[in-house]
N, C-alpha and C positions, 0 to 999 in steps of 0.2 A: 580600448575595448577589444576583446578578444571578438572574432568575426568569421565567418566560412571563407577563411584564402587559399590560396590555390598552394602555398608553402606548409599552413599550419595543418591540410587535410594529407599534404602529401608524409608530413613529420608523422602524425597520428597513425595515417596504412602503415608506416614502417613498425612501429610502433605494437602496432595491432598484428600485425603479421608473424609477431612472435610469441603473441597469445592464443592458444588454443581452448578449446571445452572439450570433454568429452561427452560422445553423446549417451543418452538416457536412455532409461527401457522404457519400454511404455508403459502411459498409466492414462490415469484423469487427474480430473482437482483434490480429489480423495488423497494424493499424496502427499500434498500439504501439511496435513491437518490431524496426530494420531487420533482425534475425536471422531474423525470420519473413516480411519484406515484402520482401528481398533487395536493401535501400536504404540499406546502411551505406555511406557516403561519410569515407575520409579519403585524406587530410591532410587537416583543415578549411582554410576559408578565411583567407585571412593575417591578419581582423580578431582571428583568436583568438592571434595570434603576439601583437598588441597588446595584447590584453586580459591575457594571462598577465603581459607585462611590468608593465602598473599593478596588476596586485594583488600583483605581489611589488614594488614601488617600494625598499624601503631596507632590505626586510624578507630577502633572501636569506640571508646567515648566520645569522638566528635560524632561520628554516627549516629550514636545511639540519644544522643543531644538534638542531631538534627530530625531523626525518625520522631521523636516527641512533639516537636515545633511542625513538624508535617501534618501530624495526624488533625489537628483539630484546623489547621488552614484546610488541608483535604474536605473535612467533614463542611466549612462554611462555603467551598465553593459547591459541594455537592449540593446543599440545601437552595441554593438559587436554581440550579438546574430543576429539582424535585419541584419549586415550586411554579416555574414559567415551564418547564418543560421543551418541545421541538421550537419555541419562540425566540430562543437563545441563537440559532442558528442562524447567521445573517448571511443575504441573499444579495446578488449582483444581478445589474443589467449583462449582459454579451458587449453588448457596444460598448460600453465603460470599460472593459475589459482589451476589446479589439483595441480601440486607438488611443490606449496608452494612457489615457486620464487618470484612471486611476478611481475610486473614493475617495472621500476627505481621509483625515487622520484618525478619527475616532472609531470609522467603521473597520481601519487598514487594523485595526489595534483590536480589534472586537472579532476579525478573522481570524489574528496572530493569537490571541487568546483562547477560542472555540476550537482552533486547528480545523476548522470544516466552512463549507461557504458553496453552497446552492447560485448556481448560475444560470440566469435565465436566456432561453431566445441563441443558442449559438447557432443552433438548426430550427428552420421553421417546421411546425410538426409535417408536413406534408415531404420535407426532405427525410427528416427521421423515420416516420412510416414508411416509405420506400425503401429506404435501408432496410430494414425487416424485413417485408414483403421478398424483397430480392436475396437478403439470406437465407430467407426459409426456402426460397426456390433451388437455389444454392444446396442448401441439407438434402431435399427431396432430391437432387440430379445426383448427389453421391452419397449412395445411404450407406457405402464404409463408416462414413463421418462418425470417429469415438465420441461418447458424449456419460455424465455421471448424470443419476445414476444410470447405468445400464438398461437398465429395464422401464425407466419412464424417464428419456434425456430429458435435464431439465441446464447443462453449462455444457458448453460444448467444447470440443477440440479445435477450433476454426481459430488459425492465423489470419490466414491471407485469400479470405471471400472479397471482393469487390466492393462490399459494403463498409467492411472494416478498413481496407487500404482506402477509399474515399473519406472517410470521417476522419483517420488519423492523417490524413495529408491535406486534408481541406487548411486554407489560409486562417479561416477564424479560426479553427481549434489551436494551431501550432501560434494566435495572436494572444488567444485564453492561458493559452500554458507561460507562454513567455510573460504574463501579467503574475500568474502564480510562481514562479520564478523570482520576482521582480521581490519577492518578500522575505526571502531568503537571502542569506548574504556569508560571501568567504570567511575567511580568518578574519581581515579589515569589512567591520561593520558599513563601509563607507561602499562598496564592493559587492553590488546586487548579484546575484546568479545568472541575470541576465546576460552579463560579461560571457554565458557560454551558452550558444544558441540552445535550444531543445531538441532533442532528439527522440526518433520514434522509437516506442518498448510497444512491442506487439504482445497482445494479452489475447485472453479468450471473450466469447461472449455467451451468454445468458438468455434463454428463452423459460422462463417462469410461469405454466402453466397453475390456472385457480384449483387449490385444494393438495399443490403438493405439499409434503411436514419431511421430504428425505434430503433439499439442498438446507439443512438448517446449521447453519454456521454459529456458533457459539461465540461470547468475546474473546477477541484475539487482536493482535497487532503483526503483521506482518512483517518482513526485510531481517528472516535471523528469529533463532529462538536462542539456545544457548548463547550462540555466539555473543550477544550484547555481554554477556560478560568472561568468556574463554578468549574470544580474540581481543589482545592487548589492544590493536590500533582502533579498532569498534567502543570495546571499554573509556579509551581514552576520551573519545566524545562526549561522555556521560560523565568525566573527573570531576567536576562540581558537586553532583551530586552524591557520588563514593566517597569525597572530601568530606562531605556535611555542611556542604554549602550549597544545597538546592536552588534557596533563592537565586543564585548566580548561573544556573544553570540555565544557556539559551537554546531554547528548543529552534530557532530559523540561521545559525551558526553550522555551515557544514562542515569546515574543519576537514577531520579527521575520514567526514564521513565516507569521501568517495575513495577511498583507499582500505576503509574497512572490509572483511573477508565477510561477509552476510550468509554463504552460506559452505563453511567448511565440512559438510557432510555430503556435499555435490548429490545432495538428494534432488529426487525425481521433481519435484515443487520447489524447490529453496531460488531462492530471487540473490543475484550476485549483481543486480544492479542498484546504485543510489537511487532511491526514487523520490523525489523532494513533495510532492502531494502523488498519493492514489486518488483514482477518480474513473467516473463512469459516463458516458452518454447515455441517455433516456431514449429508447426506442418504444415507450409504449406511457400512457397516463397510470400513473400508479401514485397510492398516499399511502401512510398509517395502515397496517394492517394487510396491505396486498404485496405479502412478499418482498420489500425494499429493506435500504440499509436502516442498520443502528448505530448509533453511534455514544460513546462518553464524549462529549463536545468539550474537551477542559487538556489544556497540552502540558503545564509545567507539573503542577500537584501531582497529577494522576500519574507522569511519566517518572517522578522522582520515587511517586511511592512502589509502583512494578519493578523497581530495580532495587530496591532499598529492603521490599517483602522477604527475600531470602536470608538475610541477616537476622533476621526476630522472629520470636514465636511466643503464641502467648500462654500465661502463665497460668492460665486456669482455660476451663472448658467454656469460657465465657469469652466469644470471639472478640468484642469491645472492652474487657475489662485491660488489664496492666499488662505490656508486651516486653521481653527481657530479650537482651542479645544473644544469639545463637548462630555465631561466625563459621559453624563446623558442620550442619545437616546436609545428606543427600540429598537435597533440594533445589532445584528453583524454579520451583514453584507453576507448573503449565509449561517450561521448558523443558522438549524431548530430542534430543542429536536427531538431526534431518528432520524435523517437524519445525512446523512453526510456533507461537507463543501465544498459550491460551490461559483463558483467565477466568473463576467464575468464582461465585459465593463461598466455597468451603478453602479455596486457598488465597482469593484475596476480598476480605469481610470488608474491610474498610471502605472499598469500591462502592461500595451498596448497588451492585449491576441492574438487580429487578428495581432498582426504582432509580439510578443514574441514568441507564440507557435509555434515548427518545429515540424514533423510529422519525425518519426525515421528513422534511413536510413536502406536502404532494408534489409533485414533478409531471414536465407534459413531453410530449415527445419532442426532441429537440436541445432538453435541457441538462443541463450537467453538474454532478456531484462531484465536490474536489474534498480529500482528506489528507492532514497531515502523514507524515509515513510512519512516526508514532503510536498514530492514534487507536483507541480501543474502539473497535466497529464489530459490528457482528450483522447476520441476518435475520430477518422474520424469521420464526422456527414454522410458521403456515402461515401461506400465500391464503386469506379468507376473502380475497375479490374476485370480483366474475370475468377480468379479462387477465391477459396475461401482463409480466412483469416483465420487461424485456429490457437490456444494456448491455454497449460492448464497454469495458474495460480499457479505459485509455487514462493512462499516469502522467503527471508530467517530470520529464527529468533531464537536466542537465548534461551538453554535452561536454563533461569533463574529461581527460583524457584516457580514465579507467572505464569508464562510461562509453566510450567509443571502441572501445577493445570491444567491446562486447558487441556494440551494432554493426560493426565489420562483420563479426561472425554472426550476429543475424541476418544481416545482407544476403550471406550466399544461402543461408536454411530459406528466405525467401524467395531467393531465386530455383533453388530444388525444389520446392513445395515442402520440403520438410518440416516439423515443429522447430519454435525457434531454440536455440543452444541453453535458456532456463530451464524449456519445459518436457511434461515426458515424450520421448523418441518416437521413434518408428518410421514408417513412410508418410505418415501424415494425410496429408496433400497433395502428394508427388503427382497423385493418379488421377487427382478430382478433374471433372468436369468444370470450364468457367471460372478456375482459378484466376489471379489478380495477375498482373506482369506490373513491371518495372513506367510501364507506356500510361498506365491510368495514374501511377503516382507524376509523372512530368505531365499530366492531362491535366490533374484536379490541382496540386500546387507547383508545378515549376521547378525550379530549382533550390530552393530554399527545401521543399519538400523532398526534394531527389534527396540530397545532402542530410537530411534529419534522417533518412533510411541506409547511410552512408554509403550514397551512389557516388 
């Protein structure tokens, strides 16, 4: 079992110390997203007319065979979702998670299927709310702090507040993550991801005031828009299903993944790290309706068909009627270069989003949302509750050896105070007031914690 040794960390700094990032301009989360930056560009450019041709090369009637046998498997698991709704989502203790038991088999299989799984109890709410409490005091002592939108923060710029280095180094979170780890597995299905500790991806956090309609995140999937099918080694993860053999297709198989280029437009937002579940901590009580995630809870169908959409189009004005191959269009589909991968009604019908998408079931402070890196999530478009929505952004993800290139160089943006080497630039934090050090992360987990910040 691969382990934190004093040889394989010293291999990795070598390793890492010849990988650089360059840094980013500034921005917010707005660059993400051209639905929020108002920078959707199509048709693409004709190179992608070319590239759709080579990756269907001799492959078209197996394809277009398998898009058939898709559709109406898509449509039956959609209609269970449609009719249990947010019920499909299954939910863990913390403790089952901390010490390693596990669920039985049936719910391990009902996670791996949903791609989502609500966690309860990793923070008691009274730790959670403090966490709050002390970022917000945190924002009040540096009102530089950038945050989207502008004119009513509602996600902020915050790396490395106190609050955030406490939760991402606390023992049960990095216990939670190594369980969602645990479901994942190398090339050898035998070969859990656990084989490589977890490491910290420092993310932003969220304070969601009642009544905003400006953070409304649309569906989308994260880690890469184009790229799942321009970069060959990314493409290559997904060969089952550009085969026409979806069913074969394992969505907890990381392969190819941690070497795939995620974001070859070194956009301001694009994610260059494997993230094997995204996921949130709950800083505040929120259900349905106040602001929280969405999600399509469904990993093989749904992921087979987002990749498979740009090959076909259909052959009447009738979005369900007969769909013919179309290996040659500017298209694909909600992929814009440097943006990430968005999805909705008019380019992928089959989806049925306004009636796929459930909104997660309540959550208290304390508790935590894990999602496949696949997966189609999006946000309440209005926050209609009376307190606010609040979560920081904690992923879990494997410390693979491309994976750790990248925490090296998050390391020192944490020790500058700067934004980390993903996200957009500037001075950040450099200047803040009460920023985090190195001393709270060896305070709250030790060294196991030191070493997931690649200390």
């Amino acid at each position: 079992m691969l382990r934190w040794t004093t040889s394989r960390l010293a291999a990795l700094a070598q390793v890492a110390s010849k990988h650089s990032y360059r840094p980013k301009p500034e921005g917010d989360i707005s660059s993400v997203f051209a639905s929020l930056s108002k920078d959707a560009r199509s048709p693409l450019p004709e190179r992608y007319g070319t590239l759709k041709r080579e990756i269907v090369g001799e492959r078209m009637e197996a394809m277009y065979q398998s898009w058939k046998e898709l559709l109406p498997s898509l449509k039956e698991d959609l209609e269970v979702i449609k009719g249990s709704g947010n019920k499909v989502i299954p939910e863990i203790d913390a403790q089952v998670a901390q010490l390693a038991v596990g669920p039985g088999n049936d719910l391990i299989a009902t996670i791996k299927k949903r791609g989502v799984c609500i966690v309860r109890g990793i923070f008691s709410p009274s730790e959670a709310l403090q966490m709050k409490e002390d970022v917000i005091k945190y924002i009040q002592a540096n009102p530089s702090t950038k945050a989207f939108p502008p004119d009513d923060p509602q996600v902020f710029e915050l790396y490395w507040s106190p609050s955030q280095i406490k939760a991402r180094a606390d023992p049960r979170m990095l216990s939670v993550q190594k369980f969602f780890l645990s479901l994942w597995h190398d090339q050898d299905p035998s070969r859990p991801l656990t084989e490589y500790p977890p490491v910290t991806y420092a993310d932003r956090l969220r304070i969601r005031r009642p009544g905003d309609a400006k953070f409304a995140l649309g569906p989308h999937v994260d880690g890469g828009g184009v790229e799942r099918w321009e970069d060959p080694t990314y493409r290559s993860v997904y060969k089952n299903i550009f085969d026409g053999k979806w069913r074969s297709f394992d969505a907890y198989r990381m392969g190819e993944r941690h070497d795939a280029n995620m974001n070859m437009y070194e956009s301001a937002g694009g994610c260059s790290v494997f993230r094997a579940w995204q996921g949130w901590l709950s800083m505040s009580s929120t259900g349905p309706g106040e602001g929280t995630l969405r999600v399509l809870p469904l990993t093989q169908t749904s992921t087979a068909y987002w990749l498979l959409r740009p090959f076909f189009s259909p052959s009447s004005s009738d979005p369900f009627g007969p769909w013919n191959p179309d290996p040659t269009s500017l298209y694909l589909h909600g992929a814009t270069p440097g943006r990430g991968q968005e999805m909705s009604g008019a380019t992928h019908p089959h989806l049925e989003l306004g009636q796929s998408m459930v909104s997660v079931p309540k959550v208290e402070p304390g508790d935590g949302v894990f999602w496949h890196g696949d997966l189609i999530h999006a946000v309440e478009n209005v926050h209609a509750g009376s307190s606010d929505s609040s979560v920081m952004y904690i992923p879990c993800v494997p410390g693979t050896p491309s994976n750790l290139r990248y925490v090296y160089a998050q390391r020192d943006s944490f020790t500058s105070g700067i934004p980390p080497p993903d996200f957009p630039g500037g001075q950040g934090e450099s200047r803040h007031v009460g920023r985090a050090s190195a001393d709270l992360i060896a305070e709250i987990g030790g060294d196991e914690a030191l070493k997931s910040m690649g200390f």
